[in-house]
C-alpha positions as CSV (number, residue, x, y, z in Angstrom):
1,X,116.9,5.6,19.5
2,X,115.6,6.2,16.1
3,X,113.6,4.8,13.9
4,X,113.9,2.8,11.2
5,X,113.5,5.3,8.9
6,X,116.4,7.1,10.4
7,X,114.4,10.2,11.6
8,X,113.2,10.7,15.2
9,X,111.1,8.4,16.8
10,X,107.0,9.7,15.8
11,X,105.8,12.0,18.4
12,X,102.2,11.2,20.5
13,X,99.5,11.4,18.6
14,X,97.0,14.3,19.5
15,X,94.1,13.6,21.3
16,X,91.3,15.0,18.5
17,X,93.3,12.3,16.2
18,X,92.8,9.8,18.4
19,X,89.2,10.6,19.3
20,X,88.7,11.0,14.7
21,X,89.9,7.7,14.6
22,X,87.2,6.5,17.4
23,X,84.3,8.5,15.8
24,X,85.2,6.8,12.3
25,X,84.5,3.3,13.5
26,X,81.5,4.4,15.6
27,X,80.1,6.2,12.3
28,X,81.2,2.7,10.3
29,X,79.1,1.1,12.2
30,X,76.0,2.9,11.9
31,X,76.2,2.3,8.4
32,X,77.3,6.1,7.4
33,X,78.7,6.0,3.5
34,X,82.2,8.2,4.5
35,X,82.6,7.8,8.2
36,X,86.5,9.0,7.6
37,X,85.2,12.5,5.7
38,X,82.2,13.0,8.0
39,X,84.2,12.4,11.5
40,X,87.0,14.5,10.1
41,X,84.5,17.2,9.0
42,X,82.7,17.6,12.2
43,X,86.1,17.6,14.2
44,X,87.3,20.4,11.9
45,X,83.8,22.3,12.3
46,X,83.6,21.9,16.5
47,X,86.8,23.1,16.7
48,X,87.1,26.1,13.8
49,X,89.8,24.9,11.6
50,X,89.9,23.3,7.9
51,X,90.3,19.4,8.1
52,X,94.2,19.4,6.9
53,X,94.9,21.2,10.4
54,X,92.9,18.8,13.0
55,X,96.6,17.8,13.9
56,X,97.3,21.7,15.3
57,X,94.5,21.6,17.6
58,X,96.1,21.0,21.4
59,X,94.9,18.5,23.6
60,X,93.7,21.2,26.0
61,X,91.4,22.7,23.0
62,X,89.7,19.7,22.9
63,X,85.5,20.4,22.4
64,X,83.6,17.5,24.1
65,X,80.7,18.9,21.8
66,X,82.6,16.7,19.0
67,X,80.6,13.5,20.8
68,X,77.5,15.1,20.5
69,X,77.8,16.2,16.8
70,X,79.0,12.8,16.2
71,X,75.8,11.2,18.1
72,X,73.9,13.0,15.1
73,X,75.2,11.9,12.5
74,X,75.2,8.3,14.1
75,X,71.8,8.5,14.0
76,X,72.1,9.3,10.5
77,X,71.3,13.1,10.5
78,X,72.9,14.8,7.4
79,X,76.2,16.1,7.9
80,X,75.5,18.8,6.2
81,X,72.3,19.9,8.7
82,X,74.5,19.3,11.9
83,X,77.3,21.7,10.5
84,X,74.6,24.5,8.6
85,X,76.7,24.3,5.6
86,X,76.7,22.1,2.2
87,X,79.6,23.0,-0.7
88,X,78.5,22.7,-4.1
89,X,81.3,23.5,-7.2
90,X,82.9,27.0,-5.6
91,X,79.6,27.7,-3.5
92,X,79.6,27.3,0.2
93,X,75.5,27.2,0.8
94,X,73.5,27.0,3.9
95,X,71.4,24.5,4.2
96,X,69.2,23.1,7.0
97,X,65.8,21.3,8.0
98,X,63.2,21.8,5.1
99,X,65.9,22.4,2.1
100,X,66.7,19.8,-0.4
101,X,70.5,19.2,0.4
102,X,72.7,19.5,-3.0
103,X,74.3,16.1,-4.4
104,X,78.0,16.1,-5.7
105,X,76.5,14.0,-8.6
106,X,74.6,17.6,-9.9
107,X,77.5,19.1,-10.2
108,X,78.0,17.3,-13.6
109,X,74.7,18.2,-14.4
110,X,75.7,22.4,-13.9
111,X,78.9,21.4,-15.6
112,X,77.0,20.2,-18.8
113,X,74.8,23.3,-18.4
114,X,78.0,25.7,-18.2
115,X,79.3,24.7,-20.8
116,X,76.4,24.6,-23.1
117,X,75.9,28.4,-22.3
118,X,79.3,29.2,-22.8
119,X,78.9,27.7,-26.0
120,X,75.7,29.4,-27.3
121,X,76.1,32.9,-29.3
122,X,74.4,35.0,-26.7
123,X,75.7,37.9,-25.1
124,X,73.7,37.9,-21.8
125,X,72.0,34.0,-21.7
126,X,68.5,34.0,-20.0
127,X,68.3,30.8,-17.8
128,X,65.6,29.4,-15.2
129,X,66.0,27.0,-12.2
130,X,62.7,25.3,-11.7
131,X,63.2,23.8,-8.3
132,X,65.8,25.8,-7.1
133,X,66.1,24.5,-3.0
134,X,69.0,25.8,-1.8
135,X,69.6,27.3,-4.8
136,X,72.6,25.6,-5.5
137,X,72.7,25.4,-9.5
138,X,71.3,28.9,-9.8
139,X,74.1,30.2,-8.1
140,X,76.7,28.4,-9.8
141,X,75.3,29.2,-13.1
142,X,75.2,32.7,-12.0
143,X,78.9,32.8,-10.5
144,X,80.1,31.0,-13.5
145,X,79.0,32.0,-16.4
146,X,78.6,36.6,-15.5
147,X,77.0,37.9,-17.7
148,X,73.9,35.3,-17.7
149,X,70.1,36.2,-16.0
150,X,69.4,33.8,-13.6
151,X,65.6,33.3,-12.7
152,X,65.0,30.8,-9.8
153,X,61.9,28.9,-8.6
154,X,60.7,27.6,-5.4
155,X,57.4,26.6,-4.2
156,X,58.2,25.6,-0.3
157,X,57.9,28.5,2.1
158,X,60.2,26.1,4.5
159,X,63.5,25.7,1.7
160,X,62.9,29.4,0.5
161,X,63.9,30.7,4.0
162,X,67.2,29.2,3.3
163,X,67.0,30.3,-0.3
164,X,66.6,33.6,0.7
165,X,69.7,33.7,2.7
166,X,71.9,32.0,-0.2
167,X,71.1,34.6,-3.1
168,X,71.0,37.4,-0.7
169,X,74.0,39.7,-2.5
170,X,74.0,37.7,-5.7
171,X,72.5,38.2,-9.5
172,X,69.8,35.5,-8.7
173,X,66.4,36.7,-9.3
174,X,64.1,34.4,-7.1
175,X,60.5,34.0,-7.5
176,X,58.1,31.8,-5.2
177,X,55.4,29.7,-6.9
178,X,54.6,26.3,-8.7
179,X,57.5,25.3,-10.8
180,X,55.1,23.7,-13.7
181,X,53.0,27.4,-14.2
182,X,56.1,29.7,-13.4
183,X,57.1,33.0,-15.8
184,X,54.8,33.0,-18.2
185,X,56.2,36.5,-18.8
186,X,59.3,34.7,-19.9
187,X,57.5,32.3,-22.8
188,X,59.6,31.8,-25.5
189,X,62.6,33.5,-24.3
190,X,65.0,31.5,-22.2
191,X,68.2,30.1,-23.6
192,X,68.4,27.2,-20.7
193,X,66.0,25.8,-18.4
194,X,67.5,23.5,-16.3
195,X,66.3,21.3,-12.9
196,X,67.0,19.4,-10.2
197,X,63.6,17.8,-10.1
198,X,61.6,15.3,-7.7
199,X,62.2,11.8,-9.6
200,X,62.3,8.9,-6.3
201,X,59.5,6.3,-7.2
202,X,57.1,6.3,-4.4
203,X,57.6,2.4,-4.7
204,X,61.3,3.1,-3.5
205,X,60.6,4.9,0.0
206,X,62.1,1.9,1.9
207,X,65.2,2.0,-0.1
208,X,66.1,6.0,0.2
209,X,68.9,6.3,2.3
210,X,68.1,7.4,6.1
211,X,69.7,10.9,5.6
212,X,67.6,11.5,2.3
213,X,64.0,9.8,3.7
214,X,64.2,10.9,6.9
215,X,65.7,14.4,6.6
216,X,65.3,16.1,3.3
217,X,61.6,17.4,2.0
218,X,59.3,14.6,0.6
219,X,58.5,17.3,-1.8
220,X,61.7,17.1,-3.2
221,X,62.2,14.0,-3.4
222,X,58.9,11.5,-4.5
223,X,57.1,12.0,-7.8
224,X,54.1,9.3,-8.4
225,X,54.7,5.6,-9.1
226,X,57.6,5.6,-11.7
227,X,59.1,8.6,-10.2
228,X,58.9,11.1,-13.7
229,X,55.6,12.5,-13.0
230,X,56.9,16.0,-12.1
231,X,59.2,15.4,-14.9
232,X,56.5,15.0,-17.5
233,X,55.4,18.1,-16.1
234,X,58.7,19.8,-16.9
235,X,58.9,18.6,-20.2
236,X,56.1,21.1,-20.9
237,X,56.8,24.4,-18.8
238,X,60.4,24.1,-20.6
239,X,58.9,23.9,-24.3
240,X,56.5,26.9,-23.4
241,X,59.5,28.6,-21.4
242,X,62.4,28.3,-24.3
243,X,63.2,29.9,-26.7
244,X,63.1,27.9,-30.2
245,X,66.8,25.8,-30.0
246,X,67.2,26.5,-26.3
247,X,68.3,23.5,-24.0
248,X,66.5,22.1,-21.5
249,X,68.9,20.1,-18.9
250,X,67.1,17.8,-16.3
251,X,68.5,15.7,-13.4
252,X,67.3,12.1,-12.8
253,X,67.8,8.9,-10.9
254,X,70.6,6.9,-12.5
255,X,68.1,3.9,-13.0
256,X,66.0,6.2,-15.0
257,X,68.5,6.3,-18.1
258,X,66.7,6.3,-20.9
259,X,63.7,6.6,-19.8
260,X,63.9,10.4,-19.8
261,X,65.0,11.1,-23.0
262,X,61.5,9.5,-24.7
263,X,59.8,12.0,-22.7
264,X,61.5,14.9,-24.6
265,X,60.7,13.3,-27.9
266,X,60.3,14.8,-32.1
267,X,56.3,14.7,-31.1
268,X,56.3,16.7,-28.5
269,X,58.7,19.7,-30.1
270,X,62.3,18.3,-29.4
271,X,65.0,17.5,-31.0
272,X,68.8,16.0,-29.6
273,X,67.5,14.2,-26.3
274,X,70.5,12.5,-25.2
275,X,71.2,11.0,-21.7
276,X,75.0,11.9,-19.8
277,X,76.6,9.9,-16.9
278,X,77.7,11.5,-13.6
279,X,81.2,11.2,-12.2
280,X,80.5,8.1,-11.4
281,X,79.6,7.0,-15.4
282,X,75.9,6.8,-14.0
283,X,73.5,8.1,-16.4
284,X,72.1,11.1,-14.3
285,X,71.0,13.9,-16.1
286,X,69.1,14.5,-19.6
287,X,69.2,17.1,-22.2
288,X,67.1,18.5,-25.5
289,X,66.8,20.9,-27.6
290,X,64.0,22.6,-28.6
291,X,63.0,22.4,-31.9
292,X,63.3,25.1,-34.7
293,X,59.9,26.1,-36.0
């Protein structure tokens, strides 16, 4: 008999489909954001293929394990920790307990920064990650714009072990220390500084997302009662750090949109703060220039 369609009747559907389709409305249920993404991700990392060929996987090859990485992330663990691995632009990063795991919504923030470099007249562009985690935006900067000097800074011993193992092989050059005293061999020098700071209001710990509260490094995450404290902080090591019309380019959360930008105001040296949305038309991310003497 054939179908309507006139082609042959659909075959059986494959048990790892079926069992997807299961671990989707379990993760629905449990509140995660993309239960379809995550259940096909963690069937396509038990079993070592991409996601577009969970349908070649045979019945037989089935991995029970699937239920128990699915358990985790039930219970809201980030995908990223249960599989060891977070993408980020063209990077493929480890990541893991005590590392900051990187957002899609920085990778418009290393867009803006990318481009900005690109456009600046220097042949080999000096540029500093304060806050580097995994060291996600260094790496990117690095890999994407080659003939740039990447300096990256980290002050936890327990995200610089995974650090470590990211820049291993690369043009990164990482240094461990405070983020707000860091280089001052580097004072007035740097064409970009740019960060993926702490900005959460410590008023907002109840509303942080399981994975992010419960999982990531409060370190990386909390920064006094409005959440800028760190930033106002940064406003400073970036003056004394760049070079006179270098950029500074700072991440923060989208209901701090214009809050940012006064901090990187004429009186303290700046000149062009200017706020940008995310992929999502959020505002997420802030920019200045410093000013000419």
């Amino acid at each position: 008999m054939q179908s309507p369609s006139g082609g042959r009747p659909p075959g059986p559907r494959s048990l790892l489909l079926a069992e997807v389709a299961q671990a989707t409305q379990r993760l629905a249920d449990a509140g995660v954001p993309s239960p379809r993404f995550d259940a096909e991700e963690l069937a396509a990392f038990v079993h070592g293929v991409k996601r577009g060929e969970l349908h070649t996987v045979k019945d037989a090859d089935f991995d029970a394990r699937y239920w128990e990485a699915i358990a985790r992330r039930e219970a809201r663990e980030p995908l990223q920790h249960i599989t060891g691995r977070a993408f980020f632009r063209y990077l493929e990063l480890q990541v893991g307990p005590g590392v900051f795991v990187p957002r899609p919504e920085t990778e418009s923030v290393v867009g803006w920064a990318i481009d900005a470099v690109r456009a600046m007249d220097v042949v080999e562009p000096l540029i500093v990650d304060l806050c580097t985690g995994s060291g996600a935006i260094a790496l990117a900067l690095a890999q994407e714009v080659p003939r740039s000097r990447v300096h990256a800074v980290e002050l936890s011993e327990d995200a610089l072990a995974w650090t470590r193992k990211n820049v291993e092989g690369s043009r990164v050059e990482l240094h461990e220390g405070d983020a707000l005293a860091a280089l001052p061999e580097l004072d007035g020098q740097v064409d970009l500084v740019v960060s993926n700071p702490p900005y959460i209001p410590l008023t907002e710990w109840e509303y942080v997302a399981p994975e992010a509260r419960d999982h990531d490094p409060e370190m990386a995450l909390f920064s006094g009662e409005d959440g800028l404290d760190f930033i106002r902080g940064l406003e400073r090591t970036a003056h004394r750090l760049l070079r006179p019309g270098g950029l500074v380019v700072v991440e923060h959360a989208d209901t701090q949109g214009g809050q940012v930008p006064w901090i990187f105001n004429e009186e303290a040296g700046w000149v062009d703060a200017a706020d940008h949305p995310d992929l999502n038309n959020r505002p997420r991310f802030a920019t200045a220039r410093k000013a000419m003497p």
